[in-house]
C-alpha positions in Angstrom: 202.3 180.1 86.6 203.6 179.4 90.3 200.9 181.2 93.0 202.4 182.7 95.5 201.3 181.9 99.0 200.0 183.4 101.9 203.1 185.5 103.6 203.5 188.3 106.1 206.5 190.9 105.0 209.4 188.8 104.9 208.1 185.5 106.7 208.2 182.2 105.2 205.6 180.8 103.2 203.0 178.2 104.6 202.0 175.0 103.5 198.9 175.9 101.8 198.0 174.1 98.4 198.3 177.1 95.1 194.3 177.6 95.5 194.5 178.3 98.9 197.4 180.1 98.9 195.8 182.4 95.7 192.4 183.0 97.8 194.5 184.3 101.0 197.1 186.0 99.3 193.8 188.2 97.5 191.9 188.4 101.0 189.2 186.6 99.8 187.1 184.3 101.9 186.4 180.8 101.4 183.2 181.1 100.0 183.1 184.3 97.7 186.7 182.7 96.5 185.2 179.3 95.2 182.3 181.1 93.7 184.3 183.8 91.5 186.5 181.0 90.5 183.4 178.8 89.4 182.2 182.2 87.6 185.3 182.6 85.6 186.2 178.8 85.0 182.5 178.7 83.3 183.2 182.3 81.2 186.5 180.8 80.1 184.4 178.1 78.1 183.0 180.5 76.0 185.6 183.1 75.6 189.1 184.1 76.6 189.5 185.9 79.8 189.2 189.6 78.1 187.2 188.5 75.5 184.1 187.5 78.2 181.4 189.8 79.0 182.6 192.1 82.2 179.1 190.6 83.5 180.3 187.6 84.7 179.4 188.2 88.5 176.0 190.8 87.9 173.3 187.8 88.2 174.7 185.4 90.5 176.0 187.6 93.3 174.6 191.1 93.0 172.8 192.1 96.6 175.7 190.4 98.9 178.3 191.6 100.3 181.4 190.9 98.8 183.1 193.3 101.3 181.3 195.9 99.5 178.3 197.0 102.2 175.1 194.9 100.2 172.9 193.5 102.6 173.9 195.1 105.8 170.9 196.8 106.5 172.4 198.0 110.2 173.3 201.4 108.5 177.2 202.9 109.7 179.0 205.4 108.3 179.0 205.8 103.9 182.6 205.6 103.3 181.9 207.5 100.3 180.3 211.1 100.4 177.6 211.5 97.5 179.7 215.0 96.1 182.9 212.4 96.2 181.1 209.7 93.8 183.0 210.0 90.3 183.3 208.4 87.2 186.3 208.5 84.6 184.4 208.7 81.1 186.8 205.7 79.9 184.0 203.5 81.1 181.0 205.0 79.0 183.6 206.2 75.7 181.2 204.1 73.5 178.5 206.4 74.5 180.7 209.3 73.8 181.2 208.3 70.9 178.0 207.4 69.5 176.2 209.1 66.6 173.3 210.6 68.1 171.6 210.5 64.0 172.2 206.6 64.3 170.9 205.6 68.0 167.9 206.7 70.6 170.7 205.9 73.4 172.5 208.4 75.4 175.1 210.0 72.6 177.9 212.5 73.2 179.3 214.4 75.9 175.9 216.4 77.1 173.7 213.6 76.7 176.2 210.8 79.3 176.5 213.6 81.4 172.5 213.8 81.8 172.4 210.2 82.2 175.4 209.8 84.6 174.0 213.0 86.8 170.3 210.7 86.9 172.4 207.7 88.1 173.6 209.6 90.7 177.3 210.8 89.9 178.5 214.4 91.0 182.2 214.2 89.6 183.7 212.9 86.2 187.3 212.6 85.0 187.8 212.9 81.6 189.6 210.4 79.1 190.4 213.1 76.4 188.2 215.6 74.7 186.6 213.6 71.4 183.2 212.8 71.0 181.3 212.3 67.8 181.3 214.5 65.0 177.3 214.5 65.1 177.2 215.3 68.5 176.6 219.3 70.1 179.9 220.9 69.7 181.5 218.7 67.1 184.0 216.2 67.4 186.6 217.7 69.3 186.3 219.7 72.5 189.8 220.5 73.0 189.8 224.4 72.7 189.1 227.1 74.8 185.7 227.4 73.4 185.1 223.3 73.9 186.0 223.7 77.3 183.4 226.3 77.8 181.1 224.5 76.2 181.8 221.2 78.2 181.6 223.6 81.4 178.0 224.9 80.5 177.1 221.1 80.2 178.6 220.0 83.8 176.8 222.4 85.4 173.7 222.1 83.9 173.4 218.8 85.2 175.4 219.2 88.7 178.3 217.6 87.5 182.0 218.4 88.9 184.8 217.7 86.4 187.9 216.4 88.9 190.4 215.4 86.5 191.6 214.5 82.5 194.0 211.5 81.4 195.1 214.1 79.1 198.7 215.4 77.7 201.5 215.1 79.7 205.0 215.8 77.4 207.1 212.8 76.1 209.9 214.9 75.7 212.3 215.8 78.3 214.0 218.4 78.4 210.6 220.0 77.2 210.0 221.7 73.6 208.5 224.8 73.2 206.1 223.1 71.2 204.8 220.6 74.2 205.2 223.5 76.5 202.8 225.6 74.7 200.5 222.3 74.5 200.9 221.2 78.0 199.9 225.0 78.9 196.8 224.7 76.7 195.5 222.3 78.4 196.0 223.8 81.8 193.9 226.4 80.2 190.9 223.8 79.7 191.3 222.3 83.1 190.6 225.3 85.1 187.7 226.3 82.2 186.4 222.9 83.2 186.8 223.7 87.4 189.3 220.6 87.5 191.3 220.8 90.4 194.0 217.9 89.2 195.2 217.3 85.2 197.3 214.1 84.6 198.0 210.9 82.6 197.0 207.2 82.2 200.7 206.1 82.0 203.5 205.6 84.1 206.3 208.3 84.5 209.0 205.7 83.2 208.2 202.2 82.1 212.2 201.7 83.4 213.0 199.3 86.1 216.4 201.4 86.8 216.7 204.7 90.0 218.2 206.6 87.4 215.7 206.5 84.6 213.2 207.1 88.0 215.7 210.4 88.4 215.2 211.7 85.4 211.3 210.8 85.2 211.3 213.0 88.8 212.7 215.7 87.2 210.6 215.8 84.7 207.1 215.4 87.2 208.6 218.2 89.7 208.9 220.3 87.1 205.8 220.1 85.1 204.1 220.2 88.6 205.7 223.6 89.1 204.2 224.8 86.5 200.8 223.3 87.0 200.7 224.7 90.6 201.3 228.3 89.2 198.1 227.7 87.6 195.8 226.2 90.5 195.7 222.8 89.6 197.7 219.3 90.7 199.8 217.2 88.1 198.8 213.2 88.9 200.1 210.1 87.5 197.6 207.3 86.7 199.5 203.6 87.3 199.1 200.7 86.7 200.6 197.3 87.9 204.2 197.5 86.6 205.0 200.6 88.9 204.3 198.8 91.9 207.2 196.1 90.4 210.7 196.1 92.6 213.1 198.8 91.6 216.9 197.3 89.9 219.3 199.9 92.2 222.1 197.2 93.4 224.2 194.4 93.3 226.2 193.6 90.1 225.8 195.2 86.9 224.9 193.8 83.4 226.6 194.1 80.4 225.4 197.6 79.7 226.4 198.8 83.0 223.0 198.7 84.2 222.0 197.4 88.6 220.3 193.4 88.4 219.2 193.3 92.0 216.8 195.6 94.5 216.3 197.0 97.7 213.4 196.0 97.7 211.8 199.1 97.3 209.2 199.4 94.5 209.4 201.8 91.8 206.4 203.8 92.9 207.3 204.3 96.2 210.7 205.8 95.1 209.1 208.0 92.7 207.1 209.2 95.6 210.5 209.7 97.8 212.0 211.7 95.5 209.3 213.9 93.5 207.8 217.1 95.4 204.8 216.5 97.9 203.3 220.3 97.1 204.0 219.3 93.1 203.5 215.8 92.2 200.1 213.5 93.0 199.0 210.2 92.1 196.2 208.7 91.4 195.9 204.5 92.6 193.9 202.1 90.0 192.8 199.8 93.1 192.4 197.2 90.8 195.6 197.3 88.9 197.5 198.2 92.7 195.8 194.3 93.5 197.1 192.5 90.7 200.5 194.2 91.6 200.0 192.2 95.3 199.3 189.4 93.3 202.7 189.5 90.6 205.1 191.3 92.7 206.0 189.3 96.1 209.6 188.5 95.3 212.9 190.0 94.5 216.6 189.1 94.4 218.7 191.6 97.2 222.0 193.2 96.7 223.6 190.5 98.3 221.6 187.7 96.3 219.5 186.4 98.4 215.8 185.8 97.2 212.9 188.2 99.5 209.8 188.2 99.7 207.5 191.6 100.5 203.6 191.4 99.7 201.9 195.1 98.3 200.1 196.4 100.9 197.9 199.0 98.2 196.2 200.6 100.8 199.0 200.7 103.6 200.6 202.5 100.8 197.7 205.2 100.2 197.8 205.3 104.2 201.8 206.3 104.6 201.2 208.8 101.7 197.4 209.7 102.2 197.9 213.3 100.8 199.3 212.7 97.4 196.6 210.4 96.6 193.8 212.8 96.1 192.2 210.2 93.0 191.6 206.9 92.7 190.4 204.6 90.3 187.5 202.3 91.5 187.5 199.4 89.5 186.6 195.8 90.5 187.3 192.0 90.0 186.9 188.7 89.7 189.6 186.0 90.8 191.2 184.6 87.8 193.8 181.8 88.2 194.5 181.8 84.4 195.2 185.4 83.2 198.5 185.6 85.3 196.5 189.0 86.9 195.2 187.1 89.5 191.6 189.3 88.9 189.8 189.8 85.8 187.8 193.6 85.8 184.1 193.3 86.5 181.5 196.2 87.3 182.4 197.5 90.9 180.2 195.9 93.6 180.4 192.6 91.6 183.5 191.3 92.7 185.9 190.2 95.2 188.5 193.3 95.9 187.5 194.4 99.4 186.5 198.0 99.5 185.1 198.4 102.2 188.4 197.5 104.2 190.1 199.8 101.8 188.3 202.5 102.2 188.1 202.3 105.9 192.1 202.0 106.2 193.0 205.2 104.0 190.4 207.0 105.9 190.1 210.8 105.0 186.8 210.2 103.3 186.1 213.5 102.3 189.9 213.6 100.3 189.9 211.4 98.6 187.8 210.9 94.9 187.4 207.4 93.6 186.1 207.6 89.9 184.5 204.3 88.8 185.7 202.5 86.3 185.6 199.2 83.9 187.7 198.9 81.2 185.4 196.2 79.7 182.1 198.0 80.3 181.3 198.6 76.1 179.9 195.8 74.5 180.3 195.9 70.6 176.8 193.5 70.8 174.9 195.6 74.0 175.2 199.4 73.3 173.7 199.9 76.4 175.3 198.0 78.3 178.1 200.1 79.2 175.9 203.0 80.9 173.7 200.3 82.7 176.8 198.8 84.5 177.8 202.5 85.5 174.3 202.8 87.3 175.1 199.3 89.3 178.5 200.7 89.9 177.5 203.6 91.4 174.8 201.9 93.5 177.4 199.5 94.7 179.9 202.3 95.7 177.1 204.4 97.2 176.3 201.2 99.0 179.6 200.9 101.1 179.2 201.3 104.9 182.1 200.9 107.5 181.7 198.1 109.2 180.5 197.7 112.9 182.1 195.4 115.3 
């Protein structure tokens, strides 16, 4: 794996060695960089990078700063309202899913909602409707009458339900069948108060304008109808959107562009979908380890260029279509070809307190924890005890004072 190093737009790259060129290219300082690598080159002893407990940084560093507001006890400004505090359920879907017969830990929808509300949380996005079968309400809560009964829950305990990574239709043009279901579940979104419904995947996993054209259609539409029904249509992405879109320079043997603009596929998907119809939601995390694999493409012309992600100059340009994001944090990891490796949020080395202060428009914005590696098949408790240091970390973050 080559790092990249250290570059501004389109200048040319210093002389840095690869770790110094990996630690500035991630905005990390000198310090907290040597100390996550020494975290993760000790976890990778043990276990393969995904395969390691997500607690890699809890003991050693919890209580500084790590850009994240620990330990600066001169007060500012919370960049993070308490009713703006969320978490998507992905992170705690062991506890979902628990059998409440089989365990004296939090178990189903009602009970995680109890126990997210006493760590502090006012908002969730949901991950799908399923829970398990022994739980209150059954299995499934994808019905009219789930949703209802999901409602009664959120309020009970405060809770505000802002989103779903639910269904979004595969086919295009639509069938009356996905219609209907896509409908159905704009139903349960406003049951539930959600003011945004969308999905975990990209619009196209194409690298090609045209396929993006078609995936635009598709959105603009689907948002039409969403908006007739009070709520916002949002794409959840991860790293691969943020890659360089193929719109130029000679074709390949199926007809098909080989070189960019420059522009990246996201940010064409924003040009050309509907600002009143189509929103997006940024994983933070995954937006970082796009600044870390995408620096480089070939132009029309050939010519090799280099353009470093900027996630939150993005977010800034666009501020209003990113009503959600996704909170997530990490670890440098110079063997994973991510560049990060996910870790409770407060724990690592993504700067979120510069983020937050640059998109601004605190009380727009939602970020919903989350931590993809947060259940433990040997811990079953682990995963709700990492969403209470989550929350205190992101309840934690202060603008900083000069």
């Amino acid at each position: 794996m080559t790092l990249f190093p250290r570059t501004t737009g389109t200048d040319a790259p210093t002389a840095d060695g690869p770790d110094e060129a990996l630690r500035r290219s991630l905005g990390v300082g000198r310090r907290r960089f040597l100390t996550t690598c020494t975290a993760v080159a000790g976890a990778a002893v043990a276990a393969p990078v995904f395969g390691a407990s997500p607690a890699l940084a809890h003991d050693q560093d919890r209580g500084r700063g790590h850009g994240h507001g620990h330990g600066h006890g001169h007060g500012g400004d919370v960049l993070v309202p308490a009713d703006k505090r969320g978490i998507i359920l992905y992170t705690v879907r062991d506890a979902t899913a628990r059998d409440p017969l089989a365990s004296d830990l939090p178990s189903g929808f009602r009970e995680v909602f109890k126990q997210l509300a006493r760590h502090g949380y006012r908002q969730v996005e949901f991950a799908g409707y399923n829970q398990h079968a022994n739980a209150p309400g059954g299995a499934s809560l994808e019905s009219v009458a789930g949703a209802k009964l999901l409602r009664s829950w959120l309020d009970e305990y405060g809770l505000r339900a802002q989103g779903n990574h639910g269904f979004i239709p595969s086919s295009w043009p639509l069938t009356s069948a996905d219609l209907d279901t896509f409908k159905k579940h704009l139903e349960i979104a406003n049951i539930l108060g959600m003011a945004h419904m969308g999905t975990g995947g990209d619009p196209t996993g194409s690298s090609y304008r045209a396929d993006w054209d078609v995936a635009a259609d598709k959105w603009n539409a689907l948002g039409e109808i969403a908006r007739r029904e009070g709520i916002k249509l949002y794409t959840h992405n991860h790293d691969a959107a943020y890659g360089f879109l193929l719109d130029g320079g000679p074709l390949d043997a199926q007809g098909r562009p080989t070189r960019s603009s420059g522009i990246r596929k996201l940010e064409y998907f924003l040009k050309v979908t509907d600002p009143r119809l189509v929103w997006l939601e940024m994983d933070i995390f995954w937006a970082h380890v796009a600044q870390y694999k995408f620096h480089t493409y070939t132009a029309h012309d050939g010519s090799t260029r280099r353009n470093v992600f900027d996630p939150a100059g993005l977010v800034a340009r666009h501020d209003k279509r990113y009503p959600l994001f996704h909170a997530k944090d990490g670890v440098v990891s110079t063997t994973n070809g991510m560049g990060y490796e996910m870790v409770p949020f407060g724990t690592g080395v993504i700067d979120y307190t510069t983020f937050f202060s640059r998109v601004g428009h605190r009380n727009y914005h939602n970020p919903m924890i989350e931590d993809d590696n947060s259940p433990s098949a040997t811990d079953p408790a682990q995963s709700l005890r990492e969403a209470k240091i989550s929350y205190d970390n992101l309840a934690a973050l202060r603008k900083r004072h000069r």
